[in-house]
Each structure stands twice: as C-alpha cells, then as structure tokens.
C-alpha positions in Angstrom: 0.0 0.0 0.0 3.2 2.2 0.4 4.1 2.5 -3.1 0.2 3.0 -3.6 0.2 5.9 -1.4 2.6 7.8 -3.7 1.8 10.2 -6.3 2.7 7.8 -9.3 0.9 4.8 -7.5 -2.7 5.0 -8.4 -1.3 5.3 -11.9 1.0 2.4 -11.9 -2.0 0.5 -10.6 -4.3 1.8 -13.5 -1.4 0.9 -15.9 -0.9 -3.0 -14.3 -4.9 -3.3 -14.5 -4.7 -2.7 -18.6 -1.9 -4.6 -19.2 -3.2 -7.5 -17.3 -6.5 -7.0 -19.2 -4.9 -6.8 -22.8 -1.9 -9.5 -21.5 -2.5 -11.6 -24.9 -2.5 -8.9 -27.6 0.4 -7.4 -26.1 2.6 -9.9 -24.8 1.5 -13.9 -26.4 2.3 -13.7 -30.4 -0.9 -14.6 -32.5 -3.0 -12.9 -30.8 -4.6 -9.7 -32.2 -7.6 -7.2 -31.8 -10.0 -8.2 -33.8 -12.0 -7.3 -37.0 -11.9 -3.3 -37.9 -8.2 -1.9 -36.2 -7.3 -5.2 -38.9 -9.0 -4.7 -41.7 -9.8 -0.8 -41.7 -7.5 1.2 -39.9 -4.2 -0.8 -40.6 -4.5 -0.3 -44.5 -4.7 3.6 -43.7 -2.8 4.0 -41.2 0.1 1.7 -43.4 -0.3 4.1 -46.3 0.1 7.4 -44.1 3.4 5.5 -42.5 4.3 4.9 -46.3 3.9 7.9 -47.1 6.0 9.9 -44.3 8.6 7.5 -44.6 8.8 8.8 -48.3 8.7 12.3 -47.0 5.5 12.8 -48.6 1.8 14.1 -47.1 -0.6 10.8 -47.0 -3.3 13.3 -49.3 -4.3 11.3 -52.1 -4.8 7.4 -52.4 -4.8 5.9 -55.8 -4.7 2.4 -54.6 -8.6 2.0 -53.8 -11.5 3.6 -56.0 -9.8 4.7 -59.1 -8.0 7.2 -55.9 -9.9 9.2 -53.3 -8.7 12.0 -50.8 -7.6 10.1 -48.2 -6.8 13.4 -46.1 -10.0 14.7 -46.2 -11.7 11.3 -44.6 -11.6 12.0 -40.5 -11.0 8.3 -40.0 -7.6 8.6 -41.4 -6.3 10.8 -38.2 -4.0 12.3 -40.0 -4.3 15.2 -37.4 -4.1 13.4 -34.3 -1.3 13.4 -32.7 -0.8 10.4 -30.7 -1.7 8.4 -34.3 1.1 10.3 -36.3 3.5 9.4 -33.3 2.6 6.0 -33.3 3.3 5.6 -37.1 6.2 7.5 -36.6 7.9 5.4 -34.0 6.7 2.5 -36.5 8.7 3.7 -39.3 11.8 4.2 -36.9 11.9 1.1 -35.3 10.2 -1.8 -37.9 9.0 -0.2 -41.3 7.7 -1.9 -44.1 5.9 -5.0 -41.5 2.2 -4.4 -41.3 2.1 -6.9 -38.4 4.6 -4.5 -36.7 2.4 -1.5 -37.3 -0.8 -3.7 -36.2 1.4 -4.4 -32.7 1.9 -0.4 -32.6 -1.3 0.6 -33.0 -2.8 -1.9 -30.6 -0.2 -0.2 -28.1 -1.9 2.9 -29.1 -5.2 1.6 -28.4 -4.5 0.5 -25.0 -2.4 3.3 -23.7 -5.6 5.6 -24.9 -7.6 3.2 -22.1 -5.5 3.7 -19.7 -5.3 7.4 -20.3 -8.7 7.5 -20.0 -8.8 5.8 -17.0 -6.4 8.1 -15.4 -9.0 11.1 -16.0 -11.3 9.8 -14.4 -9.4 9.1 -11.4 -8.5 13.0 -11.9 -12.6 13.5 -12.3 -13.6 11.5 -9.0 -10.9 13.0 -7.3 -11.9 16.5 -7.9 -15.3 15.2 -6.7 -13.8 14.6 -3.3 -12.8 11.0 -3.6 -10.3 9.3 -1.7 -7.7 7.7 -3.7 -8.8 4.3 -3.2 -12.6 5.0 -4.3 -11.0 7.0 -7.0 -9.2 3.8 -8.0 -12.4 1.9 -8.0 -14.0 4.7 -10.6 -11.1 4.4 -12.9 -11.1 1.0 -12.9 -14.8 0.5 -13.5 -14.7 3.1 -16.8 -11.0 1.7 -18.4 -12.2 -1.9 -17.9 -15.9 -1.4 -18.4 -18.5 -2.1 -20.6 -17.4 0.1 -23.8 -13.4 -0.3 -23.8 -13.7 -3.9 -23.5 -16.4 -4.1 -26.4 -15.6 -1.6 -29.0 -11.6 -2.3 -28.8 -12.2 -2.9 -32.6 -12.9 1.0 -33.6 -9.5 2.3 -33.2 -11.2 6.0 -33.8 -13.8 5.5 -30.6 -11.3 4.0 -28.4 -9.1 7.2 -29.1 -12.1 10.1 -28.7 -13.9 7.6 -26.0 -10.9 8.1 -23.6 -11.4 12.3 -23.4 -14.9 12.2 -22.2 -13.6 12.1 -18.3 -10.9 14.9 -19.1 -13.9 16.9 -20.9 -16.1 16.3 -17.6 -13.2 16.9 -15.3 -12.3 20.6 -16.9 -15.7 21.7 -17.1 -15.8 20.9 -13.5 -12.7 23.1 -12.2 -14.2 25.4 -14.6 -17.5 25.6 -12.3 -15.8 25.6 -9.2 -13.0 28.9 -10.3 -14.6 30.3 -13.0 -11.3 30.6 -14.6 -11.1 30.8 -18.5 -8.4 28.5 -18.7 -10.2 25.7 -17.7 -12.7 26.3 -20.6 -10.0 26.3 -22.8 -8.3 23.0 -21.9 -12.2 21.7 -22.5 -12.2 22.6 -25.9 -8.4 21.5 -26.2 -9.8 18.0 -25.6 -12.9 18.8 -27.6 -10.6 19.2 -30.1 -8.5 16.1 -29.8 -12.2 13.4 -29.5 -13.0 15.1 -33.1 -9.1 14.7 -34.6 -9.5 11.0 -33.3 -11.9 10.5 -36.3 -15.4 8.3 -35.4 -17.9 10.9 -35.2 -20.5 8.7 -33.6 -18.4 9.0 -30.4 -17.7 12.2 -31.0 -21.5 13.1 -31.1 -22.2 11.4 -27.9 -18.9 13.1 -26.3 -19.9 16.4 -27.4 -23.6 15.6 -26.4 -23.0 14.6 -23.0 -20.0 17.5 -22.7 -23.5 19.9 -22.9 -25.5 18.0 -20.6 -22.5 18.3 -17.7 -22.6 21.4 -18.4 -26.4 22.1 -17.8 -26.6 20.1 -14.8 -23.7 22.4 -13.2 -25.5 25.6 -13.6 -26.0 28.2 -16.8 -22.6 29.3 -16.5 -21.1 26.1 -17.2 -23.4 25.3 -19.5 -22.5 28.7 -21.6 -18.6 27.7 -21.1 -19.6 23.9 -22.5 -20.7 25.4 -25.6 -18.2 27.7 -25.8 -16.0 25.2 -25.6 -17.8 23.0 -28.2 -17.5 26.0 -30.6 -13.8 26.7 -30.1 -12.7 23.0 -30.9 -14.6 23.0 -34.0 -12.1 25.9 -35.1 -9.4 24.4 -33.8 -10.0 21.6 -35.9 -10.5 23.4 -39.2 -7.5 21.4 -40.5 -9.6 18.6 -40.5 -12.9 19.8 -40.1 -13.3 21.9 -43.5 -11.6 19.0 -46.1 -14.5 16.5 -44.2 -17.0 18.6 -44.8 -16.0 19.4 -48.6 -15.3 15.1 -49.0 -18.8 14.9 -47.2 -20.8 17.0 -49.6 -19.1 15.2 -52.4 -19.3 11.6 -51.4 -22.0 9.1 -50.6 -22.2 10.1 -47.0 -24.5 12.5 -47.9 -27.3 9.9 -48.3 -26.6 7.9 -45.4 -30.5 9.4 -44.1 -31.9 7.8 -47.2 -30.6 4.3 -45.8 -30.9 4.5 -41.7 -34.3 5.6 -41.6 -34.4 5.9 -37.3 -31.4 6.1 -34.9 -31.3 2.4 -34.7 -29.3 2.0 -30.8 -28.5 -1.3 -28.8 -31.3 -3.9 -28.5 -33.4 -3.7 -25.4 -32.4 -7.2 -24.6 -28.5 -6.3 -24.3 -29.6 -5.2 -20.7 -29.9 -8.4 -19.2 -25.9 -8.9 -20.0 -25.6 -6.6 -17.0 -26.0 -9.4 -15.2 -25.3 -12.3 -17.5 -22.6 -11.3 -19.9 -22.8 -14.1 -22.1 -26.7 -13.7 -22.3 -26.1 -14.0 -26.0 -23.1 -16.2 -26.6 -21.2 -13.8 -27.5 -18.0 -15.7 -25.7 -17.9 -18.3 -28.6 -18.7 -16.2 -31.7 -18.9 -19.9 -33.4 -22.3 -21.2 -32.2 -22.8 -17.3 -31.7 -26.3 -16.7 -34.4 -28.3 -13.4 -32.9 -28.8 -10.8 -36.0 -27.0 -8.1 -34.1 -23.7 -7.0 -34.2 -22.0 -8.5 -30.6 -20.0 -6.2 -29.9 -23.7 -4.3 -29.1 -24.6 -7.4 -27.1 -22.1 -6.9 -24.4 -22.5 -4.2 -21.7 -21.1 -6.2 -18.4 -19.9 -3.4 -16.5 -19.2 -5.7 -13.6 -21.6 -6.9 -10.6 -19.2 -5.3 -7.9 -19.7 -1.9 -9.9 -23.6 -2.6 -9.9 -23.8 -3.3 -6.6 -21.6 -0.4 -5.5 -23.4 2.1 -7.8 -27.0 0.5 -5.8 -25.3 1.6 -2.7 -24.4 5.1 -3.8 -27.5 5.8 -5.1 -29.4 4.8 -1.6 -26.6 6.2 0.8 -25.5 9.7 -0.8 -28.2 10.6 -3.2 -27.4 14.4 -2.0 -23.6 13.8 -4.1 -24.6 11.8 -6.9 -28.1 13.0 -8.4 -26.1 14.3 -11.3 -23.9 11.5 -12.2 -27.5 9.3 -12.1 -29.0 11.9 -14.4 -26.1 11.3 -16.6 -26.3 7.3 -16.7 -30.0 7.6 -17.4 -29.2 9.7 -20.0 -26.7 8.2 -21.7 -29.1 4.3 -21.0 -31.4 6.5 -23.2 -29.8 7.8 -25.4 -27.7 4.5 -26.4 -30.9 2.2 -26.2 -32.5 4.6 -29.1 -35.4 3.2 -31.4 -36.1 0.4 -28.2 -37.2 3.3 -26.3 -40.8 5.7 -27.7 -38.1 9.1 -26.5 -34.9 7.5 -28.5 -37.6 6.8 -31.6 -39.0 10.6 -31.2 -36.4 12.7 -30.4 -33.3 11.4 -33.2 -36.2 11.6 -36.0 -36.9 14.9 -34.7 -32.8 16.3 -35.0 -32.0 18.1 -38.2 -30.7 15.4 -41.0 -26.9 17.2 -40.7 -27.3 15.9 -37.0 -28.6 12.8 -37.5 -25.4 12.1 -40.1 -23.4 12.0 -37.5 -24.8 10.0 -34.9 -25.3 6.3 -34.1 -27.0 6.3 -31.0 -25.2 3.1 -29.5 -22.0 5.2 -28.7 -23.8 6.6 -26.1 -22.7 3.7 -23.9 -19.2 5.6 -23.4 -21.1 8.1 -21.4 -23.4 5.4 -19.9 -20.1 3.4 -18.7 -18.6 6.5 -17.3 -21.2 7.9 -15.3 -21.7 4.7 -14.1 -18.1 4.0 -12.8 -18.1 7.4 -10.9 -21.7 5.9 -9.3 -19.0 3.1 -8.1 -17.1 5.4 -6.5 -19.4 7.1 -4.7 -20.3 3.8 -3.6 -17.4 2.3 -2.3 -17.2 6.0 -0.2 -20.4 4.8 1.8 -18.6 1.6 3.2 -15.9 1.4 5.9 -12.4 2.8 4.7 -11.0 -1.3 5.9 -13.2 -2.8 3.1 -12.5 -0.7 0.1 -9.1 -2.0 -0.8 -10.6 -5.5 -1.0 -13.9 -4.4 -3.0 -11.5 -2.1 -5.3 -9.5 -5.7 -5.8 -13.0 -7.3 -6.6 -13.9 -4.6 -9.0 -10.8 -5.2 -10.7 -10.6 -9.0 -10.8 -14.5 -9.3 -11.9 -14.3 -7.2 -14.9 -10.7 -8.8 -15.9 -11.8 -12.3 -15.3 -15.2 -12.1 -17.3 -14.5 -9.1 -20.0 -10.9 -9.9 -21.1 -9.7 -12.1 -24.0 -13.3 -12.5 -25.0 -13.8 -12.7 -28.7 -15.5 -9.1 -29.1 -11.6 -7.9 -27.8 -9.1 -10.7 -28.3 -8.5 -13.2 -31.8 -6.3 -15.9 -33.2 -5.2 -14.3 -36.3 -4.1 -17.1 -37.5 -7.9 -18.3 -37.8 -8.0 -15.0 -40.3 -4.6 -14.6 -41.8 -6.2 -11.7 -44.0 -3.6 -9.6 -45.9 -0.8 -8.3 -45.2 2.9 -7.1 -47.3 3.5 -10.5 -48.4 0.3 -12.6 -48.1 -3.0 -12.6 -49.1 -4.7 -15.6 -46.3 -1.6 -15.7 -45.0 -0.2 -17.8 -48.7 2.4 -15.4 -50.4 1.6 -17.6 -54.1 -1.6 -15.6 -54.0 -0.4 -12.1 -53.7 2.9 -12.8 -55.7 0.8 -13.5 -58.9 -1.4 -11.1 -58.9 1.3 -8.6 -58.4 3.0 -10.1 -61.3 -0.2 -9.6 -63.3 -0.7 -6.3 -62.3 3.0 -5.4 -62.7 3.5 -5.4 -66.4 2.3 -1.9 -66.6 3.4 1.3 -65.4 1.5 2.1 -63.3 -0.3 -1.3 -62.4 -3.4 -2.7 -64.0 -6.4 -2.3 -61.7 -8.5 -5.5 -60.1 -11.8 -6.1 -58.7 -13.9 -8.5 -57.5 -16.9 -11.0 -57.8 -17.4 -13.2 -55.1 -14.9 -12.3 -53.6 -12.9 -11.8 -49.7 -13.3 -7.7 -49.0 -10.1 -7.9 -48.4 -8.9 -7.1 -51.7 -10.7 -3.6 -51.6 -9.7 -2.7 -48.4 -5.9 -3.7 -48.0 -5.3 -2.3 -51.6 -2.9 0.0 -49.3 -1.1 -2.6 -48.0 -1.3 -5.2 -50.9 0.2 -2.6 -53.8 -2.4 -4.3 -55.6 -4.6 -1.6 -56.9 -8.5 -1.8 -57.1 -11.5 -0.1 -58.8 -13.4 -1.1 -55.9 -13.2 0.2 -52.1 -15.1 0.4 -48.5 -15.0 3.8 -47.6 -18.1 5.6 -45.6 -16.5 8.5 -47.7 -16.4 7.1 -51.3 -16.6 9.4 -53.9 -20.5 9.8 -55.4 -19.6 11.2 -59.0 -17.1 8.0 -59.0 -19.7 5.2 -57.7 -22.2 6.6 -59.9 -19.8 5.4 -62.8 -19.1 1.9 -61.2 -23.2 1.5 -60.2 -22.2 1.0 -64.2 -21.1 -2.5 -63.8 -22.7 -3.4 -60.2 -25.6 -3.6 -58.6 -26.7 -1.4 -55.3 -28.3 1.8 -54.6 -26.5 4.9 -54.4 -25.3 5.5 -50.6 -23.4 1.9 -51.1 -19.8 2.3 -50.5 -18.5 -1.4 -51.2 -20.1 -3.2 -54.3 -18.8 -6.3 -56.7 -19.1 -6.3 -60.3 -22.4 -7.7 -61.1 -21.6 -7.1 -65.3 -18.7 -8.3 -67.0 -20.0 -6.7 -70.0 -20.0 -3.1 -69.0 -17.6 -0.8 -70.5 -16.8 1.1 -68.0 -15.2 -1.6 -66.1 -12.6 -1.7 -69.5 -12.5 2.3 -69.2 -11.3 1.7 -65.4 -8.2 0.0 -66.3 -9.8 -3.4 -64.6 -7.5 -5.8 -66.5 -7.9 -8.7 -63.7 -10.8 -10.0 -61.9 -11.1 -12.2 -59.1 -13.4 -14.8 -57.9 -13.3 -17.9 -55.5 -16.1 -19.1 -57.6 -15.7 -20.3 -61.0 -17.7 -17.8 -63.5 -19.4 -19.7 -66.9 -18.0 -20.0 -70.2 -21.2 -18.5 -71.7 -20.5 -15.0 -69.3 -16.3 -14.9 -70.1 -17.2 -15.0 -73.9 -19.9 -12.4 -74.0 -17.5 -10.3 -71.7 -14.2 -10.8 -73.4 -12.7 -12.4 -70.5 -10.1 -15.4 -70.1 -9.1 -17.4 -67.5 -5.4 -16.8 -66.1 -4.3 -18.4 -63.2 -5.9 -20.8 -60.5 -4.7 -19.8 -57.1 -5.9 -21.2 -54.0 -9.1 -20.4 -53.1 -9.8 -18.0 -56.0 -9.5 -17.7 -59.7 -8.2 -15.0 -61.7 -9.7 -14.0 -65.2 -8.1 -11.3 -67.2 -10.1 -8.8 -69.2 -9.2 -8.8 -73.4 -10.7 -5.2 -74.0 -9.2 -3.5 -70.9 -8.2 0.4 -71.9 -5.1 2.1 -70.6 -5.3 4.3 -67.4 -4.0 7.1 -69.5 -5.0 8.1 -73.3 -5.4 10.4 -75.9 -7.9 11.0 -78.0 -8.6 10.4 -81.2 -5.4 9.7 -81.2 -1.5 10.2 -79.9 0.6 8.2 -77.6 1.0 8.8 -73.4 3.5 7.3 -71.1 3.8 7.7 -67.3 7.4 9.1 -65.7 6.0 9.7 -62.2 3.3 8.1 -61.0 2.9 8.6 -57.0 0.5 9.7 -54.9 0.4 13.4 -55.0 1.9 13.9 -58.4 1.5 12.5 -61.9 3.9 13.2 -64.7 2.6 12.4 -68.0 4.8 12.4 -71.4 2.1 13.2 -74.5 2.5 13.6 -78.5 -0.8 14.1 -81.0 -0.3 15.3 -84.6 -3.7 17.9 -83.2 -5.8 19.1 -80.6 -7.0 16.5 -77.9 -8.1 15.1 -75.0 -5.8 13.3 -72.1 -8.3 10.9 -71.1 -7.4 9.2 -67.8 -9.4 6.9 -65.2 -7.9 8.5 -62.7 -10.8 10.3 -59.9 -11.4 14.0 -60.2 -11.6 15.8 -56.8 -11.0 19.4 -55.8 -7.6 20.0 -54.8 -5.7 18.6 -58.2 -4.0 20.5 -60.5 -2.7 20.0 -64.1 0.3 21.7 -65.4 0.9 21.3 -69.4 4.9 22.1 -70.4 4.5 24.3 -66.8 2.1 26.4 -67.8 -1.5 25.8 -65.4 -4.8 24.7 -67.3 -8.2 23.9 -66.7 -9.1 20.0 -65.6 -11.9 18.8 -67.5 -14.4 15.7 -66.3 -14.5 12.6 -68.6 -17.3 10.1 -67.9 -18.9 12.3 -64.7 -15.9 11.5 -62.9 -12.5 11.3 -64.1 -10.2 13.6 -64.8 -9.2 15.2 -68.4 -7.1 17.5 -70.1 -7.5 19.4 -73.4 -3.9 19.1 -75.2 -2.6 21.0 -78.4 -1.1 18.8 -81.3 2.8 18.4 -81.0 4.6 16.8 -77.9 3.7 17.5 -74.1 4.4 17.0 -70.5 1.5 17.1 -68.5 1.4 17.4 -64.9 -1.0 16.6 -62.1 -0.6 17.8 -58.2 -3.0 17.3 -55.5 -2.7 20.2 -53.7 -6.3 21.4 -51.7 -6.5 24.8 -51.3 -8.5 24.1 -47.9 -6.1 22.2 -46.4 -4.1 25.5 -46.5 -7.1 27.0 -44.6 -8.0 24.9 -42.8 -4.0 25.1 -41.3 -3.9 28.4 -40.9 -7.4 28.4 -38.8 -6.2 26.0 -36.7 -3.1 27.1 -36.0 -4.5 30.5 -34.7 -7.1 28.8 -32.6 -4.2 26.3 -31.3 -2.2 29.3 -30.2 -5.3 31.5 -28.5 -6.4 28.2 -26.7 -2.7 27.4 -25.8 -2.5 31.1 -24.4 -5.4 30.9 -22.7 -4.8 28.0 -21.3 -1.3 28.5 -19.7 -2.9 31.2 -17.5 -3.4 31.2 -14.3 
C-alpha cells in the first residue's frame, strides 16, 4: 500500500490493470484485436506510414476507387497526434511490416484506455474521492463495458478516452470560474474530433452539454463555448471532411438509416449475464446483431456499488445518475418511444453524424463514478478488497473474449507479403498487375473484401473500395457495372460486360467461384491463373489508365501519390483521357504552364492538349487544407495562451 500511497501509485495501478487485461494482444504472439483496427485502420494508417517515410503528405490514395482523398476522410487521423507518433515510432523502429504496425497501433489503443482511466481518477478525485474510491472509478470506466467491447474502432477508443478529461475541466471550470479551464475543455474537444469516429464524437460532445447544464448556466454557456472553439481548432480537418462529405455518398446515409437504430433492449440483461447472447464463442454465436452491441457487463461489484451510492449519498450523486440515465437512453435509441421521437426529430446534418449506440461511453462512465461514490459509503477497511474485486471481476469475465481478443491465424487476411496468409496468392497477382506502369487495376466477384480494403497494403490496386467517404460522382460510374443503390460504398461487379469496367483499367478479376463460359465469352474475359481459393480471369478489352484522343501516344514518368507526370505527343488538338478520380484539390500543369481540368465520364479527370509533344502534370494540392492550417493554428495558439494562465 506504500508504493500506492505515492503520487505515481494509483497510476501504476491503472497501468498494471490494462496490461493484465490486454496481456494476450500485447505480450502472447498470434494474438490480435479483432475485426476493424485489422481490416480498416491498418491499410490507412500503413499508407500514411508509407507515405511519411517517403517524406511525402498521405493526401491522395490511388490504390482504392480509381484514388480518393484520403486526407480529407476524418478516420484517417491524420491530425491526431498520438496516431502520427505511433506511425512514426513504426517507421523508426520496424517499417515496411504491417504486423509490426498492427502491434503499434494496438499499443496505441491500449495506452488511450489507460489514459482515460487516469482522467477519471483525476474526475472523481476532484469530486472529493479518496484515492482508493477514486481507484475503484477508474477501474470500473478503463475496464468497463465500452473499452472492452468496441476495442475494434481504433477512432472510438481514441475520442472515448477524453470524455472524463472533458467532464473533469468543465468541472474546475464551475468551481474557479477561470477561462483557462474552458480552454483545456475545448483543447480536448478538439482532440475526441481529430481522433476520427464521429458517432463517439456526437455522444462526447452531447454529454459534454449535458455536464454542463446540470452544473449551472454558466457552465453550461462555457460547454458550448468550448464546443464552438474546438470545431475551429480543428479546421484542419474539419473543412476538407465537410468538402469530402458533400461530395461523397455520406450525404445519403439518411436515405438508408431511416431511425437512430441504438443497442437492443435485450442487451440489458448482459448486465448481469454477460454471455446472455453467446457472445464468448462467436462460433455457435447466431443473434442478428452485431456482438460487440450485445455486451455491456460493467461488472456486478460496480452494480452493486453504484446500488449503494444511489441509496446512501443521493445528495452527491443525483447528477452523475442523471447522466447514466441519460446516456441508458440515449444508447438504447429506437427500443425506447423518447430515443424513436427525439433522433427523428434532429436536423438530418445531425442525424449524419450520430449512431446512437456510442452513447454507452457516457453510460459506462457515469456509471463508474456511481462506483465510486459507492465504495465512499462503506468502511475505509473494506474498500481496498472491493476495489481488488472490481478489478478481478471485470478482468476475469470481459478480457480475451472474442468481441476484444482473436487468433489471427484463424484469419490470416492480408498483409505485405500474403493474401490468407499464402504469399503464391499475392505474388501472382502482383506479377499480373505489374507489367504496366503504373499497375493494372483488379476487382472482384465473389470475392474476400479484403482485396478492396488492403489495396494500401497489398500494392495491388483496385477499382473497388469500403469507404463511408467514397466518392458519389465515381460510384455513380461503377453503379455502371454493379448492382446497389447509391449511398453503397463497397459493391462487386455484377456485369462483366459493361464498359466502364474496361475504361477503369480493370484488366484482372477475381473470384473464389468459377464464372461460366457463356459470361467470359460475351465479356471478353479469359481465365489466367488458378490460385488457392480463387480464380483470376483477365479482361481482353481492358483500356489504358492514360489516353489520348482520337489519337497520340501517353506514357507515365511519375506516377505517386500526389503527383502525376505524364509524357504526350498528338499530330492535333485532344483530350488526355485518364481513369484517374477527379476531386478538388488537383491541378494540371501542361509544359508548366496551369490549365483547366476537365471531367471525362462524370468523374475522371481530363485535359485538353494542343497537337505536338507535351508534358503534363497533375498535383493534389487542396487549397483548404491551406485554410484549414492556418485556422487551426491560430485557434491552437489563443487556446494554448489561454490556457497556460493562471
């Protein structure tokens, strides 16, 4: 209890708690967090690494959807700092291993727990706690409910773990009244929006308003203040997501969601019962819900101890059960007639932004402070032995469960030299792919998703994608060639025949299945390679990524990223024709001299050329990036000012 007693105990004790919890990932090899941080963030975050080890900005990706703005999507965090310091101790100490940078990012994850267990031991302290009780809160949040469910959503993890900082400011602020403490608010404001999921960041900046109100109209006025300021402090990434949002098929996502949606009803009996639903053997598991929904075990100690606050000190702790009503509400959504009224009733540029089951980061919080008003109410002997139980129930029932903890090897998915963990697979196709510069395109037909969304990692470049962000003018052209409606984001080819899919430079497809003579011939296709588990078929009337027309010759000297060099001759005037994505931000440069882009099938950029021989050039560079920069970096030093007063 000594070393407890210091000023670096409680935190050492925090620390010991997460790394017990996470002991697999982190210290037995195989093990990994599952689904998303794998299949989502890793690609991304393995092209930014790529990218700033090359000394180049991660703007533009041309691996996925013909390219897209990769800077402009929020989940990218390309302006959060713990995520670029993560990729950038990556690309010191292993680069080029995506299983290194998985192991990095998983760090990241886990330290972003922890920190946010250690503000909320700042928040229940500055509520009067004793350290010990203050323990008991911290624990019952950092092992809780949501960080032990959603470990997946690298994004909600991050912005989940400011909510007790955001609480903890606005609380100093209503006990001094001092400025400052409004501006570290919408500092961390700040940071839950850089860290990219904007359903947690609704809920966070939700329930940042309703602390506010329940501390008096001042606070409430400061809350909102706040609210504002980090919105301009996050220009930087704020204005390019709202240009990529107008522009993409995230615009329609109200055509598709209808109501607010929210956890089932029924995921409150795992309360009690955390495998209510099977969720500890996702094998056998067969409920139509996503499990990681189906799981709020927040520990029977901290139940318990939450009873006993709530029936001893109801004088202390009125708000903080205001606050897990709300957030029970909030997150439960269309299984409540208030969730059903009230998100239909929000403005649709609200309703965008929010999925209602987040809500349980606010739920789990308020909660864990209950528990430490609770374990306040019994006798100072008993409360390191309950704080020990609080601990050991949620580690022994919540960690290495499936919704937190996998076998990779169960899912090898892709990686730098495998595809299902075989390197024949990927080693052909980049062959394939490789006898032009740059690479022929694939895409898919019953197919793994992988392909799409580890084009990053693979090198292997695709037509398709799964991006909440994809661009609508582009899947407009591919709703060519496949079949879905238009908020889709991820679709296979459902023609062979179309096209477009030749004009997109689609020279390979893939499928595990094999596709009938009848289709190849009508489609011009051939069968190339069996691999295992797929088969590769290679399109006969595929077009060049780059050409001129009616007639000339192109060929490609730089081909990166940001920047496209281009080598042209035509005997006249014509048209570079490329099926490369148009997006604000590019620029084309014939023999140095700036010209106008044009727009060739709704969606790809063109270029009007005079006869004779030309280099063209194309540069992404976004005038509201530039902006946005400059905004931020004003706000950043106002807030900064403001905030080192005393």
């Amino acid at each position: 209890m000594r070393l407890l007693a210091g000023r670096s105990g409680p935190y050492l004790l925090l620390l010991a708690e997460i790394l017990l919890f996470f002991r697999k990932v982190l210290f037995v090899p195989g093990f990994v967090i599952p689904w998303d941080i794998r299949g989502y963030h890793l690609p991304i975050a393995w092209f930014t690494a790529e990218s700033l080890r090359a000394w180049e900005l991660p703007l533009w990706d041309p691996s996925v959807y013909c390219g897209r703005p990769l800077y402009a999507n929020l989940t990218t965090q390309l302006f959060y700092p713990p995520t670029i310091a993560a990729l950038l101790i990556h690309n010191l100490t292993a680069p080029g291993s995506s299983d290194a940078l998985l192991y990095v990012l998983e760090w990241q994850l886990v330290l972003h727990v922890f920190a946010g267990g250690c503000f909320t031991y700042w928040l229940a302290r500055e509520l009067g706690l004793d350290t010990v009780c203050s323990l008991a809160a911290a624990t019952a949040f950092q092992l809780g409910a949501f960080f032990s469910s959603q470990t997946q959503h690298l994004g909600a993890i991050n912005a989940a773990c400011y909510l007790p900082l955001v609480w903890w400011s606005l609380l100093r602020f209503q006990r001094s009244g001092a400025v400052r403490w409004a501006a570290v608010t919408a500092i961390a404001l700040s940071m839950v929006f850089l860290a990219g999921f904007p359903a947690v960041t609704s809920a966070v900046f939700g329930f940042a308003a309703i602390f506010g109100a329940l501390h008096g109209w001042r606070t409430f006025a400061a809350a909102i203040a706040a609210l504002a300021a980090s919105l301009v402090l996050s220009a930087v990434q704020l204005l390019p997501t709202l240009e990529l949002t107008g522009l993409s098929v995230a615009r329609y996502r109200m055509d598709w969601m209808g109501t607010g949606g929210g956890i089932p009803a029924g995921s409150l009996w795992t309360l009690l019962s955390p495998n209510h639903f099977g969720v500890f053997d996702l094998k056998t598991f067969r409920q139509p819900h996503d499990p990681t929904f189906l799981y709020l075990y927040s520990g029977l100690t901290v139940l318990a101890l939450a009873a006993l606050a709530l029936w001893r000190r109801p004088a202390f702790v009125w708000r903080y059960a205001l606050l897990t009503a709300a957030g029970l509400l909030w997150m439960l959504g269309d299984s409540t007639p208030l969730g059903r009224v009230g998100f239909v009733s929000l403005p649709d540029f609200l309703k965008s932004a929010i999925y209602l089951e987040f809500a349980m980061v606010a739920f789990s919080l308020a909660l864990a402070v209950l528990c430490g008003y609770g374990l306040a109410a019994i006798p100072a002997r008993w409360r390191w032995p309950v704080l020990a139980a609080v601990a050991m129930d949620l580690i022994l029932v919540s960690s290495s469960r499936p919704i937190n903890t996998a076998w990779k090897f169960e899912n090898p998915g892709i990686g730098e030299a495998h595809v299902d963990g075989v390197p024949e697979v990927l080693q052909t196709i980049r062959k394939l792919t490789g006898s032009a510069t740059p690479p022929y395109r694939i895409d898919t037909v019953e197919e793994s998703m992988d392909w799409a969304m580890g084009a990053p990692i693979t090198a292997v470049p695709t037509a398709s994608g799964n991006d909440p962000f994809a661009l609508d003018a582009f899947m407009t052209a591919r709703r060519q060639f496949v079949k879905g409606e238009r908020w889709g984001r991820y679709y296979e080819v459902g023609d062979l025949t179309s096209p477009m899919l030749d004009f997109m430079n689609v020279r390979y497809v893939l499928s595990r299945n094999p596709i009938d003579d009848a289709t190849l011939d009508q489609a011009r296709f051939r069968a190339v390679a069996t691999l295992p588990g797929r088969l590769v078929y290679e399109n006969l009337e595929v077009r060049p990524r780059f050409s001129v027309e009616p007639g000339g010759t192109v060929t490609a000297s730089v081909y990166r990223g940001n920047r496209v060099v281009l080598e042209t001759t035509a005997p006249g005037p014509a048209t570079l024709i490329t099926s490369e994505a148009a997006y604000p931000g590019w620029r084309v440069f014939v023999d140095g001299s700036e010209t106008a882009f044009g727009v060739a099938h709704g969606a790809f950029r063109s270029v009007a050329l005079p006869a004779g021989r030309h280099t063209v050039e194309m540069r992404f560079e976004p005038s509201i990036l530039r902006k946005g920069a400059w905004i931020s970096l004003a706000a950043l030093l106002i807030l900064g000012f403001l905030a080192a007063r005393r």
